[in-house]
mmCIF file of the N, C-alpha and C atoms, coordinates in Angstrom:
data_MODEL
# 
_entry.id   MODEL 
# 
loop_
_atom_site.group_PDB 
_atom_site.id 
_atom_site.type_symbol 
_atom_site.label_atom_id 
_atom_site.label_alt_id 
_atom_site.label_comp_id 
_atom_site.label_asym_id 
_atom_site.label_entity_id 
_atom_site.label_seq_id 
_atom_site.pdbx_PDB_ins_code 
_atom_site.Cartn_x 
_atom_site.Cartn_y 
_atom_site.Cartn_z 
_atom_site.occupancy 
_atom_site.B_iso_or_equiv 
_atom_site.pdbx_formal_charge 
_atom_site.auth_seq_id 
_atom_site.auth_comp_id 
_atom_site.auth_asym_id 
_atom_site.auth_atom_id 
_atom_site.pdbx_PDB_model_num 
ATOM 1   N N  . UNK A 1 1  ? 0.840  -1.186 0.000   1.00 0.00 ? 1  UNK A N  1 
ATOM 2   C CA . UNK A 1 1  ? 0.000  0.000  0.000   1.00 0.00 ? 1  UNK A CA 1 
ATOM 3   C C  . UNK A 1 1  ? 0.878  1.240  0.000   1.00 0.00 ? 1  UNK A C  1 
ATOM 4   N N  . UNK A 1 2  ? 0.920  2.245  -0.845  1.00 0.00 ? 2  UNK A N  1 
ATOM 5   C CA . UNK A 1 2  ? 1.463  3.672  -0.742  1.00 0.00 ? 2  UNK A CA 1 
ATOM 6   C C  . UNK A 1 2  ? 2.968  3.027  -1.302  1.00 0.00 ? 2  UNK A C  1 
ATOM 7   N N  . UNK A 1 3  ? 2.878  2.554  -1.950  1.00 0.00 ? 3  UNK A N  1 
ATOM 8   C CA . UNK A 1 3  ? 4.654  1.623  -2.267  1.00 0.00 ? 3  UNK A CA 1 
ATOM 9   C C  . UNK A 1 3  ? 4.997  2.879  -2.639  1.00 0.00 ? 3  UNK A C  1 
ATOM 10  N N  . UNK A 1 4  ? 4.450  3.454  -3.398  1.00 0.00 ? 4  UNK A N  1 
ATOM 11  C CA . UNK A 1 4  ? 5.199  4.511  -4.581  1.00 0.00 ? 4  UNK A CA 1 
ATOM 12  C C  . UNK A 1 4  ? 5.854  6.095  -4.116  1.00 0.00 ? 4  UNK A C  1 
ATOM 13  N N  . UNK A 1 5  ? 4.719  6.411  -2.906  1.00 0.00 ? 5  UNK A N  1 
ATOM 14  C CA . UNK A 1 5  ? 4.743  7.713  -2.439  1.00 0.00 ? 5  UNK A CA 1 
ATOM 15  C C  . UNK A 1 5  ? 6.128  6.812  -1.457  1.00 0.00 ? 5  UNK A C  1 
ATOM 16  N N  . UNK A 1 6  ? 5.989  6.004  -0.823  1.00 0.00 ? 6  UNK A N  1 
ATOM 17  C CA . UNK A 1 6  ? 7.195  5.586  -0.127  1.00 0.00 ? 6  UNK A CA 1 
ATOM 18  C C  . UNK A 1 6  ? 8.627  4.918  -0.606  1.00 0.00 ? 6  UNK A C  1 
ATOM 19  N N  . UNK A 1 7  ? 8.186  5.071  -1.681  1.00 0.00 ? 7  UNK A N  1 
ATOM 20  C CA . UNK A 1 7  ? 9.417  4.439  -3.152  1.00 0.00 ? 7  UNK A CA 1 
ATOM 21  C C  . UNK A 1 7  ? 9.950  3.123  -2.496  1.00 0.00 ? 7  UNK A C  1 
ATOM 22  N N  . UNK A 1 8  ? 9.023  2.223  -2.366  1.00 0.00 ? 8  UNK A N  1 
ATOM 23  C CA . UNK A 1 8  ? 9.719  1.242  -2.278  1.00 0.00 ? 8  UNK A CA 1 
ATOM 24  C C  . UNK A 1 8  ? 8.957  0.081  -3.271  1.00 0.00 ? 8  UNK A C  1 
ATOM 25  N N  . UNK A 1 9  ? 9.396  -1.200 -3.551  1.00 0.00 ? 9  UNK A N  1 
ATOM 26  C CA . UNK A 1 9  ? 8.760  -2.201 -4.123  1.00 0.00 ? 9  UNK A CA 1 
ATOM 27  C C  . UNK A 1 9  ? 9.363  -2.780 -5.344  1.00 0.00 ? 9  UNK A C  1 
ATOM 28  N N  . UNK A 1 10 ? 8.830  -3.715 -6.027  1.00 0.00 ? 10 UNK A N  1 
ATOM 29  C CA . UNK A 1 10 ? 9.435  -4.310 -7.049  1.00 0.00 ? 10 UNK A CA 1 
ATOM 30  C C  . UNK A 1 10 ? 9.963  -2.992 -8.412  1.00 0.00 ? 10 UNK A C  1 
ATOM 31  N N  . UNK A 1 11 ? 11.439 -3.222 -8.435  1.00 0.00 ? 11 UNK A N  1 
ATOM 32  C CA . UNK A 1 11 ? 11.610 -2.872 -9.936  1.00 0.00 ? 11 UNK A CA 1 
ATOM 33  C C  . UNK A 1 11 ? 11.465 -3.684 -10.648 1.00 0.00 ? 11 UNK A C  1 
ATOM 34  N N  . UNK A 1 12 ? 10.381 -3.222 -11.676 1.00 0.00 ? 12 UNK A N  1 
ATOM 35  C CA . UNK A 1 12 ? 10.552 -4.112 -12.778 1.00 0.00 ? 12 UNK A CA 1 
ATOM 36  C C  . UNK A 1 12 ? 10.827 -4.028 -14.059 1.00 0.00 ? 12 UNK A C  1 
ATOM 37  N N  . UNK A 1 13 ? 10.664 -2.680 -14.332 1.00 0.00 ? 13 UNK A N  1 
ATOM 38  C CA . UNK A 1 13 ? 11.437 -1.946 -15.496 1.00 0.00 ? 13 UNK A CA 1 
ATOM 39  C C  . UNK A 1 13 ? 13.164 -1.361 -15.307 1.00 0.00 ? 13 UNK A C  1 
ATOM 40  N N  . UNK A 1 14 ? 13.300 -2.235 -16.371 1.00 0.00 ? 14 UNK A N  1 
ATOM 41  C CA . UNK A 1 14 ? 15.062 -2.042 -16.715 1.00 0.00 ? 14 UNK A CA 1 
ATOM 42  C C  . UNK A 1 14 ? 15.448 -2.255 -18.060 1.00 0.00 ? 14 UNK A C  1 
ATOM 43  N N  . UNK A 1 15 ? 16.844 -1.549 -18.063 1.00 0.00 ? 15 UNK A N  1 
ATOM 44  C CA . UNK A 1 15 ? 17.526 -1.678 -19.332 1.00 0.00 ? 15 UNK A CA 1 
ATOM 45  C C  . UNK A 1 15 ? 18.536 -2.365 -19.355 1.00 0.00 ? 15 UNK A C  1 
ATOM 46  N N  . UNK A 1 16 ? 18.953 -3.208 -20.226 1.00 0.00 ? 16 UNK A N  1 
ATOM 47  C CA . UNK A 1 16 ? 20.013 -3.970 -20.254 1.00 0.00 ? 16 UNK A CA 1 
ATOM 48  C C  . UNK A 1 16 ? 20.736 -3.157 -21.431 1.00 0.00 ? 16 UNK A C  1 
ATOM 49  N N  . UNK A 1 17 ? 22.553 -3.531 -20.865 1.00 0.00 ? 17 UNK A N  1 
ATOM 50  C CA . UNK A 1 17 ? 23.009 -2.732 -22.203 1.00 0.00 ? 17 UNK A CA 1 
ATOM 51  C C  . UNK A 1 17 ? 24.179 -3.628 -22.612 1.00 0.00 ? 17 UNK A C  1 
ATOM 52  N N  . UNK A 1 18 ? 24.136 -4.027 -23.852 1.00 0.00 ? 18 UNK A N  1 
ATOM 53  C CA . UNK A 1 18 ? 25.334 -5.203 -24.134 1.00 0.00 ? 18 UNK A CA 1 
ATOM 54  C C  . UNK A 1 18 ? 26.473 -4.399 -24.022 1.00 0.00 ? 18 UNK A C  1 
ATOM 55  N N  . UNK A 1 19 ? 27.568 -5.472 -24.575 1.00 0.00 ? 19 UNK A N  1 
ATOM 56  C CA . UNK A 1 19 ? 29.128 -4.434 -24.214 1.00 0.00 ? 19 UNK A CA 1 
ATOM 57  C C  . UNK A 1 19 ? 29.033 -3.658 -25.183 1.00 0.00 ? 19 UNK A C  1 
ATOM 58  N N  . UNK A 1 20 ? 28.245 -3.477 -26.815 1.00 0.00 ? 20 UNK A N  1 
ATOM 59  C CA . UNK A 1 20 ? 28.994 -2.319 -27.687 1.00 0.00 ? 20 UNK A CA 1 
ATOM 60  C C  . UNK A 1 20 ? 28.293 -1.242 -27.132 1.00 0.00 ? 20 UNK A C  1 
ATOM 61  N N  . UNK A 1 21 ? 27.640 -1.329 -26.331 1.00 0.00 ? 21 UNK A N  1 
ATOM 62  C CA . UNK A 1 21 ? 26.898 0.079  -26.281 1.00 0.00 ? 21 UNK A CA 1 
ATOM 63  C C  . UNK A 1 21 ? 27.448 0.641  -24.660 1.00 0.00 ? 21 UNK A C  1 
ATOM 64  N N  . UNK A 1 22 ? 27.901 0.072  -23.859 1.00 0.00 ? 22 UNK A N  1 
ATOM 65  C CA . UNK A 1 22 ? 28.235 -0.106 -22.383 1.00 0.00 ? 22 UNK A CA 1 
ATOM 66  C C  . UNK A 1 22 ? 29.528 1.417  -22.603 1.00 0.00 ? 22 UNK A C  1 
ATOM 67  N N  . UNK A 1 23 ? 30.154 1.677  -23.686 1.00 0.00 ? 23 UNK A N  1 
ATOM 68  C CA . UNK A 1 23 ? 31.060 2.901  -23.814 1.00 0.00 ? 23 UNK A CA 1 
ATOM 69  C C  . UNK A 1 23 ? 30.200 4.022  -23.865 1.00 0.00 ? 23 UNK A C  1 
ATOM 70  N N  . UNK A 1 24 ? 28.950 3.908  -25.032 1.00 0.00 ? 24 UNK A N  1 
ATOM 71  C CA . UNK A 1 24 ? 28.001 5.167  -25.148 1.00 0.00 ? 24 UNK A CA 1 
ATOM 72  C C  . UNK A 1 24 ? 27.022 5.792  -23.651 1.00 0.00 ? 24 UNK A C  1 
ATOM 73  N N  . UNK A 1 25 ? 27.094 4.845  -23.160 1.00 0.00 ? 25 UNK A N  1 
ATOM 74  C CA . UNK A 1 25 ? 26.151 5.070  -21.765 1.00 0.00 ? 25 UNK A CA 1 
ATOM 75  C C  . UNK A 1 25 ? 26.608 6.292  -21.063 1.00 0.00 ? 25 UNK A C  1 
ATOM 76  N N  . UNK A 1 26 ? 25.965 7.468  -20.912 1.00 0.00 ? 26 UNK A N  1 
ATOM 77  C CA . UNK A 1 26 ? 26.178 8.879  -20.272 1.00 0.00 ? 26 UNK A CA 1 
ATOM 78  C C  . UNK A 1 26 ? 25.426 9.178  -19.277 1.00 0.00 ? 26 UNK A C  1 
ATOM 79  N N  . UNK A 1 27 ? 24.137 8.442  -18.842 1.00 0.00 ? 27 UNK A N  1 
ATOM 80  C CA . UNK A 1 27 ? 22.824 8.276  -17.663 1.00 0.00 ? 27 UNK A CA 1 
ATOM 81  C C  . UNK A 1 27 ? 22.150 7.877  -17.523 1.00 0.00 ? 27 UNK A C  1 
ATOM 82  N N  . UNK A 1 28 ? 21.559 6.941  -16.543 1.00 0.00 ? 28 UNK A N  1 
ATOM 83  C CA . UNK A 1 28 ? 20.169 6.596  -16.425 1.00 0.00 ? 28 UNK A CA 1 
ATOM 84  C C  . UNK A 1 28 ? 19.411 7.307  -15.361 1.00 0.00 ? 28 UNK A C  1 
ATOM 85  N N  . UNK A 1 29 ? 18.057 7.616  -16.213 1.00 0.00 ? 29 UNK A N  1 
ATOM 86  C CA . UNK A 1 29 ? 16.968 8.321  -14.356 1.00 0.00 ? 29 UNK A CA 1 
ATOM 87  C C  . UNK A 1 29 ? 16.221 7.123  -14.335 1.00 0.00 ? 29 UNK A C  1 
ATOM 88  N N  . UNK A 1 30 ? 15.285 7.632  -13.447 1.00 0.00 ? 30 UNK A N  1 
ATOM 89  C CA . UNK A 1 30 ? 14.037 7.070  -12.934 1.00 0.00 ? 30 UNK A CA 1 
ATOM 90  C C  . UNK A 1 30 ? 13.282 8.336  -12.780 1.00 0.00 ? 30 UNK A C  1 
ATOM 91  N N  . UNK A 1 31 ? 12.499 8.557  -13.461 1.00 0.00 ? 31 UNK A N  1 
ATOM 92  C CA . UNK A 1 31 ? 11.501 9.940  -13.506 1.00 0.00 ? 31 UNK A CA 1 
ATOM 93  C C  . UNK A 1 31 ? 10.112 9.276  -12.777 1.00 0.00 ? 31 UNK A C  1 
ATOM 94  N N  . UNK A 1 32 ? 10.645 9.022  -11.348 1.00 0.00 ? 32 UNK A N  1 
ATOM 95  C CA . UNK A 1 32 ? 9.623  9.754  -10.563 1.00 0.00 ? 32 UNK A CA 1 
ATOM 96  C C  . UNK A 1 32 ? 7.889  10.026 -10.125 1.00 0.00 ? 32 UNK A C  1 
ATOM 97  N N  . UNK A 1 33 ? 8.340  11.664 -10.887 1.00 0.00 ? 33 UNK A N  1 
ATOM 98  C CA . UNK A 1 33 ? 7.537  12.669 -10.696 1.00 0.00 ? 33 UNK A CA 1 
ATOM 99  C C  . UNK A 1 33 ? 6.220  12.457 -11.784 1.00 0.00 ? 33 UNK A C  1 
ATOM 100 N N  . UNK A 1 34 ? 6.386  11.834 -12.882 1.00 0.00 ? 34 UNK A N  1 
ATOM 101 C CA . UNK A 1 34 ? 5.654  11.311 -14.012 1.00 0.00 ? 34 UNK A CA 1 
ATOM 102 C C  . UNK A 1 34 ? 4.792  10.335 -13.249 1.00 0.00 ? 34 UNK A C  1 
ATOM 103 N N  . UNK A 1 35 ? 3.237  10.744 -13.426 1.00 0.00 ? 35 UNK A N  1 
ATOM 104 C CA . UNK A 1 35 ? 2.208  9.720  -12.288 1.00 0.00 ? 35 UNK A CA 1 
ATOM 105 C C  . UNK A 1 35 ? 1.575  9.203  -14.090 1.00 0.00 ? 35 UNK A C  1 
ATOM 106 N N  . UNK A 1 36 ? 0.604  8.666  -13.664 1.00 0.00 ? 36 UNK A N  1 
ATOM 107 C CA . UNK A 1 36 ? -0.028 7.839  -14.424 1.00 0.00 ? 36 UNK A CA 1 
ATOM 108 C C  . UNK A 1 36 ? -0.652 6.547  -14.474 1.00 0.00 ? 36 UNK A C  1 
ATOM 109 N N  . UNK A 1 37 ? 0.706  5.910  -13.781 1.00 0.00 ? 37 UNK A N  1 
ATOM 110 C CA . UNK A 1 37 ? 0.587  3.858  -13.540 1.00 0.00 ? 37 UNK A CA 1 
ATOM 111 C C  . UNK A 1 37 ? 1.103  3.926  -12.423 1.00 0.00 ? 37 UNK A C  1 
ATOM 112 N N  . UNK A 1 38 ? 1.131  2.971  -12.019 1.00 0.00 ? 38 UNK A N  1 
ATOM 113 C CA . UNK A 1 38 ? 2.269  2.500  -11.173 1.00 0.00 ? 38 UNK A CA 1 
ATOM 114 C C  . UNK A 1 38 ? 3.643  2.170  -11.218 1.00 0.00 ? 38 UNK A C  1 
ATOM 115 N N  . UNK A 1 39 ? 3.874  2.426  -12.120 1.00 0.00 ? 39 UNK A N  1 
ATOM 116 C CA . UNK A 1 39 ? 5.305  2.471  -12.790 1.00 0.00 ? 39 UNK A CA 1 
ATOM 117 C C  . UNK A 1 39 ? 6.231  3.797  -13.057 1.00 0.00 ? 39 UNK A C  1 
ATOM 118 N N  . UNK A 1 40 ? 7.541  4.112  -12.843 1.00 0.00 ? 40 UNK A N  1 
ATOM 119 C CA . UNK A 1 40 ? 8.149  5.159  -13.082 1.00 0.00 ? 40 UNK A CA 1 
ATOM 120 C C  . UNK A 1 40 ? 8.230  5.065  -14.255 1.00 0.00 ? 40 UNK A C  1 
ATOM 121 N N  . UNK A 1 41 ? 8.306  5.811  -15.713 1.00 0.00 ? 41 UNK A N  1 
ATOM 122 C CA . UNK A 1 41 ? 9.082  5.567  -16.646 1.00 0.00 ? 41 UNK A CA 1 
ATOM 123 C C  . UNK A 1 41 ? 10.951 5.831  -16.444 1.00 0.00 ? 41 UNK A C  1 
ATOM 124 N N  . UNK A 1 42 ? 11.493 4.845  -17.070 1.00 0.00 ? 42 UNK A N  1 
ATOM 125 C CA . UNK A 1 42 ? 13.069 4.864  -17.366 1.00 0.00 ? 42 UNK A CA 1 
ATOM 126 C C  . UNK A 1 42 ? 13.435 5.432  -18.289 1.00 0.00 ? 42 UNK A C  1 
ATOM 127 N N  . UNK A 1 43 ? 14.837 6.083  -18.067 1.00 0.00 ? 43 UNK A N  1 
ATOM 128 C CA . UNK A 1 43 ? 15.717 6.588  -19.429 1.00 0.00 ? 43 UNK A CA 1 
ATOM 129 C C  . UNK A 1 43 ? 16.757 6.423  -19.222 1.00 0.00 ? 43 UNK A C  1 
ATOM 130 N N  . UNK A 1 44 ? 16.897 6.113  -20.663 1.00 0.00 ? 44 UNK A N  1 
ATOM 131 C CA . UNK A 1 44 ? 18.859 6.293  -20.651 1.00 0.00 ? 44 UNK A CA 1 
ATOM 132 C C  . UNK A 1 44 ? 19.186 7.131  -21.787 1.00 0.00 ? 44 UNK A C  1 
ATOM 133 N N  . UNK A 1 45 ? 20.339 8.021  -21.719 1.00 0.00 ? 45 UNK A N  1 
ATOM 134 C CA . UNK A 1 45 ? 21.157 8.755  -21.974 1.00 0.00 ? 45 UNK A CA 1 
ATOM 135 C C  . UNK A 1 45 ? 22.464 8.336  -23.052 1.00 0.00 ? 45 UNK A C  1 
ATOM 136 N N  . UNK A 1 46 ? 22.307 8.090  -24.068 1.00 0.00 ? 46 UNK A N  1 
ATOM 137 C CA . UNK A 1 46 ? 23.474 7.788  -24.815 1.00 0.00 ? 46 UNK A CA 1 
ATOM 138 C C  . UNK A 1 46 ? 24.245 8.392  -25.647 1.00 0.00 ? 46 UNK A C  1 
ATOM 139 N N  . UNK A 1 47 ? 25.542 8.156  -25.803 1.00 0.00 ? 47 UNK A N  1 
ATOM 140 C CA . UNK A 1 47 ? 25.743 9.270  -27.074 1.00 0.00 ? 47 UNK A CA 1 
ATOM 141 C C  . UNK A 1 47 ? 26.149 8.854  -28.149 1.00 0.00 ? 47 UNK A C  1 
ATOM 142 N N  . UNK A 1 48 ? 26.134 9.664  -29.213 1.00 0.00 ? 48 UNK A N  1 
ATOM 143 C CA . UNK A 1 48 ? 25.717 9.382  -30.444 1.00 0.00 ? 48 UNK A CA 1 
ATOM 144 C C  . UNK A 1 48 ? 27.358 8.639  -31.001 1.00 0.00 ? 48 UNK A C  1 
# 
């Protein structure tokens, strides 16, 4: 109950990143503040 406002509980969204891309990697968030589901949406940050 309240998992979210208390940030706790299953992650279940993730990114996997093989090795060619493991150099481009510059950030990952967890945005939070974005309501909707029960789910945060994820990002990652790569460069070109």
């Amino acid at each position: 109950m309240r998992a979210r406002e208390r940030n706790v509980g299953w992650r279940l969204d993730y990114f996997f990143v093989g090795e060619e891309l493991r150099d481009r990697l510059r950030a990952a968030r967890i945005h939070s503040a974005v309501l909707g589901s029960d789910h945060c949406p994820v990002e990652l940050e790569l460069s070109v």
